[in-house]
MITOR-804148 format. One record per atom (N, C-alpha, C): x, z negated, y negated. Coordinates in steps of 0.2 Angstrom, whole numbers, padded with zeros to 4 digits, always signed. Each point is the difference from the previous one (the first is absolute). Layout:
<atoms>
XZY ...
</atoms>
This chain:
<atoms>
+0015-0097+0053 -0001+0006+0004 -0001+0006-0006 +0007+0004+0001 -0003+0007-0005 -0007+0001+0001 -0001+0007-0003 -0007+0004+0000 +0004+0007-0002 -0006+0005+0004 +0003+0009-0003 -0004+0003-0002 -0001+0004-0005 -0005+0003-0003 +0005+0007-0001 -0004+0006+0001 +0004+0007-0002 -0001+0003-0007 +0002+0002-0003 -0002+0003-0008 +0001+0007-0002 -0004+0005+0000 +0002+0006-0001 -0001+0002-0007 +0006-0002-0007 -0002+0002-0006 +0005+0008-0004 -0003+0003+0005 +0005+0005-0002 +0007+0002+0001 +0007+0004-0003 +0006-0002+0005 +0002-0007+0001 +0002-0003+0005 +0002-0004+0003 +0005-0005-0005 +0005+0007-0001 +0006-0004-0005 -0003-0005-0004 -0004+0003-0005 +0000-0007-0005 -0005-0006+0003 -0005+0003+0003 -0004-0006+0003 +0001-0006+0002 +0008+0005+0007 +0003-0006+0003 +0004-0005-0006 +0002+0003-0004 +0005-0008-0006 -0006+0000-0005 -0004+0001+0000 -0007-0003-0004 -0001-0009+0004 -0001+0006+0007 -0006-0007+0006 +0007-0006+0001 +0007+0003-0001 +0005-0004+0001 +0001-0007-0004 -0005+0002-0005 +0005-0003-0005 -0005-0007-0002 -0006+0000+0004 -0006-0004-0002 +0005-0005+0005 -0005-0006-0005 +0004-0006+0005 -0005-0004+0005 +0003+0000+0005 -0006-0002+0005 +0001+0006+0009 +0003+0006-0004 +0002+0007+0005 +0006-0004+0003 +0000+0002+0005 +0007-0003+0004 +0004+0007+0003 -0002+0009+0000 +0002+0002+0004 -0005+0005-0003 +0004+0006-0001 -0004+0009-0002 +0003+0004+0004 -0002+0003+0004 +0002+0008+0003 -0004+0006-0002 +0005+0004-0002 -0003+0007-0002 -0003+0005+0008 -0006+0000+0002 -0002+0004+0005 -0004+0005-0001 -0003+0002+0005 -0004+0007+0001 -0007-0002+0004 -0006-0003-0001 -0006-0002+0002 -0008+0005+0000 -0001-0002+0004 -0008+0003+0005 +0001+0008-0001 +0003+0003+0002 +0002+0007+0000 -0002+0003+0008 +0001+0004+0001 -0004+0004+0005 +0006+0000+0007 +0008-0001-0002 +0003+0001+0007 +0004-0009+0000 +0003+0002+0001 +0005-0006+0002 +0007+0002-0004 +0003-0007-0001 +0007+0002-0002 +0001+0005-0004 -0002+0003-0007 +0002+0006-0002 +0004-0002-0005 +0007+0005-0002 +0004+0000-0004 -0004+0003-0007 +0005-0002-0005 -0002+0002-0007 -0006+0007+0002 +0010+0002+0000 -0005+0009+0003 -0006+0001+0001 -0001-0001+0006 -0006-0002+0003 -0005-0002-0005 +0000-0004-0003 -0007-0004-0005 -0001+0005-0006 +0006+0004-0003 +0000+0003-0005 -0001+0009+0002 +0000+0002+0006 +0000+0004+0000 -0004+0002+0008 -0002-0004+0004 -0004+0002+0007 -0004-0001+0001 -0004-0003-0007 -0008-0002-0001 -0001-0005+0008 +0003-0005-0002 -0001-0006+0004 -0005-0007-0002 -0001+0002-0004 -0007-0003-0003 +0003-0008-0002 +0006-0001+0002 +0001-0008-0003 +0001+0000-0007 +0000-0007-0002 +0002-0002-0007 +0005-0004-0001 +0003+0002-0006 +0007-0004-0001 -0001-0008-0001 +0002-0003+0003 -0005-0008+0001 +0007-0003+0000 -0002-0008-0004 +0004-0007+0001 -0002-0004+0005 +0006-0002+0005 -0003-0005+0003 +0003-0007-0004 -0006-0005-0003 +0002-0005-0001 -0001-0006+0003 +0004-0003+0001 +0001-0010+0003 +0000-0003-0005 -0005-0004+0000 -0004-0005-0006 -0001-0006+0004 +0003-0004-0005 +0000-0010+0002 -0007-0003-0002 -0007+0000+0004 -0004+0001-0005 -0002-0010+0001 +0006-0004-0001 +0000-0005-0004 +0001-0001-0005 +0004+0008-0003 +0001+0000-0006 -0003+0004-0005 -0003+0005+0004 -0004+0006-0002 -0003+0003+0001 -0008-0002-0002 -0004+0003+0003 -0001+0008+0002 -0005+0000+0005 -0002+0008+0002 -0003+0003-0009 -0003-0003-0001 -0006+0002-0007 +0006+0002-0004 +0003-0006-0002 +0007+0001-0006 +0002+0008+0002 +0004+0000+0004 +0005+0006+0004 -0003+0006-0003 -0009+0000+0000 -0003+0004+0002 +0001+0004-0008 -0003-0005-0002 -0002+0000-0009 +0009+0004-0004 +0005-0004+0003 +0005+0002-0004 +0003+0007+0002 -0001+0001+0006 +0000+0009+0004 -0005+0002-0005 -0004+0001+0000 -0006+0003-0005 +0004+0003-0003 +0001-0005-0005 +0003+0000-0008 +0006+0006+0000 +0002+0002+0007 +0006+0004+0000 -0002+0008+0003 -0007+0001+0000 -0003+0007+0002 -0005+0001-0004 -0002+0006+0000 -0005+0006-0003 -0007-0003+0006 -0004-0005-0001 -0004+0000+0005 -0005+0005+0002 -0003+0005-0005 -0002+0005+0000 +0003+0007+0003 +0006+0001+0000 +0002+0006+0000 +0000+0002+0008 -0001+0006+0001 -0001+0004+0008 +0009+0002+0001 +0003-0003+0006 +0007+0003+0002 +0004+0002-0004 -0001-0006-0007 +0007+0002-0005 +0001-0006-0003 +0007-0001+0000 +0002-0008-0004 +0003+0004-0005 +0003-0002-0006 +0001+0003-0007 +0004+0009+0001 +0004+0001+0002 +0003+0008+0001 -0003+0001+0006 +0000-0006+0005 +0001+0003+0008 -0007+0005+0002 +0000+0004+0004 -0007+0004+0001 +0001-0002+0007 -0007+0000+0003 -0001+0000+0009 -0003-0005+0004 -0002+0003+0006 -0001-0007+0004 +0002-0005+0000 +0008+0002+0001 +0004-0007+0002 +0003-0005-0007 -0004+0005-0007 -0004-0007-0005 -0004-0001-0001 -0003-0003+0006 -0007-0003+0000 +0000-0006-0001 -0006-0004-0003 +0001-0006-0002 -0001-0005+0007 -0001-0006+0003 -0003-0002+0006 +0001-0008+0000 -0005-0004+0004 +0004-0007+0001 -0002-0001+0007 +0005+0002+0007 +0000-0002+0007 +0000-0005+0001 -0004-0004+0004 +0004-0004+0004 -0003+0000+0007 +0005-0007+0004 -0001+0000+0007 -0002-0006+0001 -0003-0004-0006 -0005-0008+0003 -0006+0001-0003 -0006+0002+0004 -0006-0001-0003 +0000-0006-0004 +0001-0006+0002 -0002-0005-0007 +0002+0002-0005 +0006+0006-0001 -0002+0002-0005 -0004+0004-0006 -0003+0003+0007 -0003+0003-0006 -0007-0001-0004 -0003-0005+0001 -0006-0004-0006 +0004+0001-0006 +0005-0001+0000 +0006-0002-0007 +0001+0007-0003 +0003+0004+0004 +0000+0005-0003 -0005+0006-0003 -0005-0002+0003 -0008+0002-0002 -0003+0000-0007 +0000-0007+0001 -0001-0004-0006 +0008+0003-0005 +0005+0001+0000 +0004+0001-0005 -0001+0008-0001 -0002+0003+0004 -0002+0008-0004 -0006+0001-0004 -0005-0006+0001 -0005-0002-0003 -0001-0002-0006 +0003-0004-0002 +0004-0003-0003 +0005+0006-0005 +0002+0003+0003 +0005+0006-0003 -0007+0005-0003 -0003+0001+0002 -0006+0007-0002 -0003-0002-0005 -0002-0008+0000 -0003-0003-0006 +0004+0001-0008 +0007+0001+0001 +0004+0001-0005 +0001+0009-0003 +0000+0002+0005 +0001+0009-0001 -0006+0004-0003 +0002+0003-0003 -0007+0006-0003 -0001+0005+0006 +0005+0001+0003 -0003+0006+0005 +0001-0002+0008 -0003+0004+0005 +0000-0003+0007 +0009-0002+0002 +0003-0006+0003 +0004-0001+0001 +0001+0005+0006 +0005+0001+0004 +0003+0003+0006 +0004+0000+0006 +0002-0008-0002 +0003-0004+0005 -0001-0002+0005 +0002+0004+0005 -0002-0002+0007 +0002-0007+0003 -0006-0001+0004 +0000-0008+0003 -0002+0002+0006 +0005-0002+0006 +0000+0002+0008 +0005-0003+0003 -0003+0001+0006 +0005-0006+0005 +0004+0004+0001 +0007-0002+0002 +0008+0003+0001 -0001+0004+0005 -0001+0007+0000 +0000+0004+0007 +0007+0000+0005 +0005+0002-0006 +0009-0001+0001 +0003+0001-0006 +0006-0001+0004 +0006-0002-0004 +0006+0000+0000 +0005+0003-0004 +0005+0003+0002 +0006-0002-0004 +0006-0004+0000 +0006-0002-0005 +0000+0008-0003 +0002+0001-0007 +0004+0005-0004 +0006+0001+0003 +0002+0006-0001 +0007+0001+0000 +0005-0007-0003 +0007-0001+0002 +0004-0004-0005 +0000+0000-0008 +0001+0009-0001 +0003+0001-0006 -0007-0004-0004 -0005+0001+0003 -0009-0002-0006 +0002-0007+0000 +0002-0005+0006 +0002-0007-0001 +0002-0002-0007 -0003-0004-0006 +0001-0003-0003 +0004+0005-0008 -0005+0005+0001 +0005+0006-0005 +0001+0000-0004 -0002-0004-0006 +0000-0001-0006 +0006-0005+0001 -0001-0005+0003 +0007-0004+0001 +0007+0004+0000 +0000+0004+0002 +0005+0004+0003 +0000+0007-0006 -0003+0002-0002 -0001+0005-0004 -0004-0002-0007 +0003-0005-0005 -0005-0004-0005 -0001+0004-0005 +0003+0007+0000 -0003+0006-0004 -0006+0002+0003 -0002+0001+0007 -0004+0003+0002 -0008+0000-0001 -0003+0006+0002 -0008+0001-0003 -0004-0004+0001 -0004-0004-0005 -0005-0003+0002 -0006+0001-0003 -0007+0002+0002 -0005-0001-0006 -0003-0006-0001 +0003-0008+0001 -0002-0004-0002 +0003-0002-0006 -0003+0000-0006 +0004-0002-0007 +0002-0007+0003 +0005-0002-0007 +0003-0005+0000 -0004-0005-0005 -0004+0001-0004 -0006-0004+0001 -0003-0005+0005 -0002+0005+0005 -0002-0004+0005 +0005-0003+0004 +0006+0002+0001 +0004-0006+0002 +0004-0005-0003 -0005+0002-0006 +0005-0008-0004 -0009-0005-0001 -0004+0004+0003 -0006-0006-0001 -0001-0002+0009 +0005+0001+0003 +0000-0005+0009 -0004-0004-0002 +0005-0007-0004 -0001-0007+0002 -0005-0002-0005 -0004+0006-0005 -0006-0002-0003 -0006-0002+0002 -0004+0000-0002 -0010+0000+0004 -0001+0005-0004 -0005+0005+0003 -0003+0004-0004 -0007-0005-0004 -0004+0003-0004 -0005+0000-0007 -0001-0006+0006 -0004+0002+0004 -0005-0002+0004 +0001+0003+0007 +0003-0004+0006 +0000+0002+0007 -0005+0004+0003 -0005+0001-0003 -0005+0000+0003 -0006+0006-0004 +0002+0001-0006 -0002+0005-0004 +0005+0004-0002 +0005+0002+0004 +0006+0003-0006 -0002+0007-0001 -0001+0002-0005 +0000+0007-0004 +0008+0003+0000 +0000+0006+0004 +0006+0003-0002 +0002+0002-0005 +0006+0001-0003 +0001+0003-0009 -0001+0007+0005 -0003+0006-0007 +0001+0007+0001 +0005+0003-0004 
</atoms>
């Protein structure tokens, strides 16, 4: 039986082929999550003050991959510290976030922010809340780097060439500054 956890790490574009690319994900959709209306288009998020975040939905095999791993290796690809910015992007709708819609899981995710704050020198700011809603992207956001492999990302290529690494320590990782 999959599992879904939601991941708001800033623009969607690279997250989505970050979170794509871990093995154990079976399925990324670029959405728009816990925001104030229903259904809003890009528009909307970037210009109507709808209070959503640009969110990944992911489907995880978690035979193969656990919630903790997921958690630790999304880390590795955001500014845990930063207020409503992933590297260029400025705004609500790059806030950082981890939704979900199965209280079992959230002990897990708890504990991995805990876990995260024990690594970082200043207050983390990753929101941890249950999935209010949720809304597919538009097409074109579908999978855009796939389709667009020039396209803007602010996850370096560092971090996606250390996927199928372990960080120092799962459980102590110090971000590089």
């Amino acid at each position: 039986m999959m599992k879904r956890v939601y991941l708001a790490g800033g623009c969607f574009w690279g997250a989505e082929k970050y979170l794509s690319l871990i093995p154990g994900v079976v399925r990324t959709e670029a959405g728009y999550a816990n925001g104030n209306t229903a259904n809003p288009s890009y528009e909307d998020v970037c210009y109507r003050d709808t209070g959503h975040a640009e969110t990944v939905l992911v489907e995880y095999d978690p035979a193969v991959l656990a919630l903790s791993r997921l958690l630790v290796l999304f880390y590795r690809a955001i500014d845990p510290t930063a207020i409503n910015r992933q590297g260029a992007d400025r705004g609500v709708q790059y806030r950082t976030g981890v939704y979900y819609d199965d209280e079992g899981d959230l002990p897990v995710i708890r504990q991995s922010l805990e876990e995260l704050q024990k690594g970082c020198d200043k207050p983390i700011t990753v929101e941890c809340e249950k999935l209010k809603n949720y809304c597919p992207a538009e097409e074109y956001h579908q999978k855009y780097l796939d389709k667009n492999p020039g396209g803007y990302c602010h996850i370096g290529p560092a971090v996606f060439a250390g996927i199928g690494q372990a960080p120092p320590d799962d459980h102590h990782f110090r971000r590089p500054r």
